[in-house]
C-alpha angles and dihedrals in degrees: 000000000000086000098067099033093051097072092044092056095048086052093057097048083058097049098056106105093347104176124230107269124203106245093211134141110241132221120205094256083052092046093049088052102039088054088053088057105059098045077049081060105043102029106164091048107042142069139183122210132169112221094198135296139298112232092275096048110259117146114252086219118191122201114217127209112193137131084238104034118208091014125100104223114205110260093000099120125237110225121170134187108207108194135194097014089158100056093227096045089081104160102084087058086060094048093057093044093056094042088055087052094048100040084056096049097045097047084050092054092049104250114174095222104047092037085061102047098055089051103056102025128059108220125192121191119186104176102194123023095169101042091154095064094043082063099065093042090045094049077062096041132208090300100048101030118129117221089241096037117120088350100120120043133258096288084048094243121142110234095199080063111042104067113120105270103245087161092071089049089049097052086045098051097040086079090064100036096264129165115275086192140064080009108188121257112242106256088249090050097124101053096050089058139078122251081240092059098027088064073049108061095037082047090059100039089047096054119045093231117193106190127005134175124204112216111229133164131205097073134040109230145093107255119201135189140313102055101163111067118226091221094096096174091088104041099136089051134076108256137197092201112143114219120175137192124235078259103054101122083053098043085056092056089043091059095028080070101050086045099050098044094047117089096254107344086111101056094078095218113104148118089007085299131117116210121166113238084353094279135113131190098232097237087040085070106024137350110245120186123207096005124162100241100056082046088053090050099044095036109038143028091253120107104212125189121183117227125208103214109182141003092227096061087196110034128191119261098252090060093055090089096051088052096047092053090045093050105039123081074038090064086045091049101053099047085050078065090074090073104068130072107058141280140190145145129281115208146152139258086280093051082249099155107251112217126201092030109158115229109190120180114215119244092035120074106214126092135207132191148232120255140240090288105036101276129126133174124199115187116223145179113234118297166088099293135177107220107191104198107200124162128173113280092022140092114243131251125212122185139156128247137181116226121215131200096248129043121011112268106245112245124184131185134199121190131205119220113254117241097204097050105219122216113275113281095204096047098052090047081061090055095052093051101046086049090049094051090051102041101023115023101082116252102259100047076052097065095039096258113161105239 
């Protein structure tokens, strides 16, 4: 029963005093503006960044919530929401743009909740990451708007599509007992990649993000991880196969969220489509290859799920509110899932903070790291779990933690420095995989051939 109350009172708590929001398509001249307004409005708890530039020149531009604006503060998590990142799937822009809005507002207004959540959560909002391409669909508008049209950017690449494929070089390297997490990039990786992904790779691997989620349009489901199937026999065919990540009973957790506290997400029929509880595991309903949100998962710390969030991928104007109203405790809800697992400091013997300390959790084989001051957050399911800290020069910890349904369990570790200094673990993982992309992973993947 707390299942299914718990997005209606959360729902509650948003509608009290909800102001009156404009249901309007933005250009990017519109967004831009509509996001400085906003930072115009809440001052003291917004900022606006750019983190580079699309192919015609237009800012990427992130708007950022947080009680100290623009400062990482130790054990305080990093979430982000990346819209639009197929120029004609346009709902989810407008999403983010109301949710700044209302994030601003209700903060504004006092509310407990959202007060809450931007104090102890930083929270980081990029609206478009492909404006170029919004351009062309938006120069057709929501009645004349092809389904391809504007999707991909100005070079016509499709960004969902042009992330290095770490997935290859995990399915390779399980055979011989290789990492499936923080997978190093290939040495030519920046030229084989767009400027839009490019500002969004330097974005991810600047900011230790915990949980993300990625807008689209065309479906109506929470997609996780893994989205690229490792049956490569097939990959010029659509494919069911189902292809989990060592997380998969949280990731479902993690999407079943998003889908039961949106207004219909959960009920599995739409858009012709049948998905239980709303949710799909990506390679369970088609095989993608370089997407953003595996990368997420094998090269950072953050956990990313993509979420379809309309049949019509560039709805008229007079449906934006019913959308709103349908997404948005939803919006609220997930980035309320940052805050679970557990999460701590790892030190020395001086309390000075570690970073790049590997926590691993036994039983499921994916790592994450501390950060640039010593903190960490792994996010968990409920549970009695054995963390194991190690960092290079130190001896390991291992202790065990129980894990609640509310907050994250507060887990610190302090490491002892290592007498007999061990060869560098990170280093040798970088060996391995320079020497499995030259003697296993196939040439043309080498060389960054789509095959």
């Amino acid at each position: 029963m707390a299942r299914w109350l718990r997005p209606l009172v959360g729902a509650l708590i948003l509608l009290e005093g909800a102001a009156a929001l404009s249901f309007l398509h933005h250009r990017y001249e519109e967004m831009v503006q509509a996001l400085f307004r906003v930072q115009g409005q809440c001052p003291y708890v917004t900022r606006i960044y750019s983190i580079g530039r699309s192919v015609e020149g237009r800012h990427l531009y992130v708007l950022e919530f947080s009680d100290y604006p623009g400062i990482h503060e130790p054990l305080e998590p990093e979430f982000k929401y990346v819209g639009n990142m197929h120029g004609n799937e346009v709902l989810g822009r407008e999403l983010l743009l109301q949710l700044s809005e209302f994030l601003c507002e209700e903060y504004r207004r006092g509310n407990e909740r959202i007060t809450r959540l931007i104090h102890d959560t930083r929270i980081h909002i990029m609206p478009s990451m492909n404006p170029d391409g919004y351009e062309v669909a938006a120069k057709q508008g929501p009645d004349s708007n092809g389904y391809l049209t504007g999707r991909n950017n100005a070079n016509g690449v499709d960004l969902n599509r042009n992330f290095p494929d770490l997935n290859t070089f995990m399915y390779y390297s399980g055979e011989i007992s290789g990492p499936n997490h923080h997978i190093p990039l290939p040495d030519n990786w920046k030229s084989q990649v767009e400027p839009e992904t490019l500002a969004v790779i330097q974005w991810i691997s600047s900011y230790n993000f915990v949980l993300s989620a990625n807008l689209h349009g065309g479906a109506v489901v929470a997609n996780y991880p893994y989205d690229k199937s490792q049956d490569q026999r097939f990959r010029n065919h659509r494919r069911t196969v189902n292809t989990p990540t060592p997380d998969d009973k949280l990731f479902q957790k993690l999407a079943k969220t998003y889908s039961y506290a949106h207004g219909w997400m959960h009920r599995g029929w739409n858009c012709g489509d049948y998905f239980a509880d709303g949710i799909t595991n990506g390679a369970s309903w088609y095989s993608l290859s370089k997407g953003m949100q595996d990368f997420n998962y094998l090269y950072t710390n953050c956990f990313e799920i993509t979420l379809e969030l309309s049949c019509n991928k560039f709805p008229p104007e007079e449906d934006l509110e019913r959308q709103w109203m349908a997404n948005r405790e939803a919006l609220v809800a997930f980035m309320e899932e940052v805050h679970q697992g557990i999460k701590g400091m790892v030190s020395d013997e001086n309390n000075n903070g570690i970073a790049g300390a590997v926590i691993s959790v036994q039983g499921i084989s994916h790592d994450i790291t501390s950060g640039d001051m010593g903190d960490y957050f792994r996010l968990l399911l409920p549970g009695t779990y054995t963390v194991t800290a190690s960092a290079e020069g130190y001896q390991p910890q291992t202790v065990t933690t129980t894990v609640g349904p509310a907050a994250p369990s507060l887990v610190h570790f302090q490491l002892k420095q290592d007498v007999v200094r061990k060869p560098p673990e990170r280093k040798a993982s970088r060996m391995n995989n320079k020497a499995l992309q030259k003697k296993v992973v196939p040439r043309a993947i080498r060389r960054g051939t789509q095959t």
